[in-house]
N, C-alpha and C positions, 0 to 999 in steps of 0.2 A: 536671259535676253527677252521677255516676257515683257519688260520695262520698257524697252524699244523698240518692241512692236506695238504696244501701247501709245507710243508718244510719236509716230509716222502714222499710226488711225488718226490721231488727234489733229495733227497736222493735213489728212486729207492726202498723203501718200501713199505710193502703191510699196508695198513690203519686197525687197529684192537683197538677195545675199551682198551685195556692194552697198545699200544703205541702210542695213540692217550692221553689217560692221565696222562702217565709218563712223556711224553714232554712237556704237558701244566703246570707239576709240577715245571720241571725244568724252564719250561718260567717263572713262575711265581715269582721266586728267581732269587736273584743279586748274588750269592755266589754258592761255593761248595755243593755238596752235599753228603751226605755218604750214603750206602746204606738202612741202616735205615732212614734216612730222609726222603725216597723216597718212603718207603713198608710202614709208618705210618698213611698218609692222603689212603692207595690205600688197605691195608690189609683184609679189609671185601670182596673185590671185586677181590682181583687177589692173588694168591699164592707167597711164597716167590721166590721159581724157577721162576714161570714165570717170574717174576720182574728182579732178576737176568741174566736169556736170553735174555731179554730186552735189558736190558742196556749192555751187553757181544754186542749185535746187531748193537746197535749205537756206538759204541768204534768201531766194525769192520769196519764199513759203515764211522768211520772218524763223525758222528754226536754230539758225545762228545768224551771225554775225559779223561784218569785218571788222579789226580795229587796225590801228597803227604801232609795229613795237617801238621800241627806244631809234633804232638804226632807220626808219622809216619806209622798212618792208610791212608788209600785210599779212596779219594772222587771223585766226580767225576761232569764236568763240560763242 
């Protein structure tokens, strides 16, 4: 996990166990993700808000992404 604590210094974020394994989730996958994709493997451990400002955090920071899928819900990448 060395790689994403690396890339949250880069970004000018503070290192915390909910953003330090959101973005090892998303590293982990080649593709989009939807918000439930991301709160599924994390839900026993972090709340749905938290997860949520999360990823509100790296969208601001420019660290991901939204895009639109096929169905015209919102993933993000």
């Amino acid at each position: 996990m060395s790689e994403v604590k690396s890339i949250l210094k880069d970004y000018k974020l503070r290192q915390t166990d909910c953003r330090e394994e959101i973005l090892d989730v998303f590293m982990s996958k080649s593709h989009a993700l939807a918000h439930a994709d991301v709160e599924l493997p994390l839900k026993d451990r972090f709340d749905r808000v938290t997860i949520y400002r999360t990823l509100k955090t790296f969208v601001d920071k420019g660290l991901i992404h939204k895009v639109l899928d096929d169905e015209g819900g919102m993933k993000y990448a």
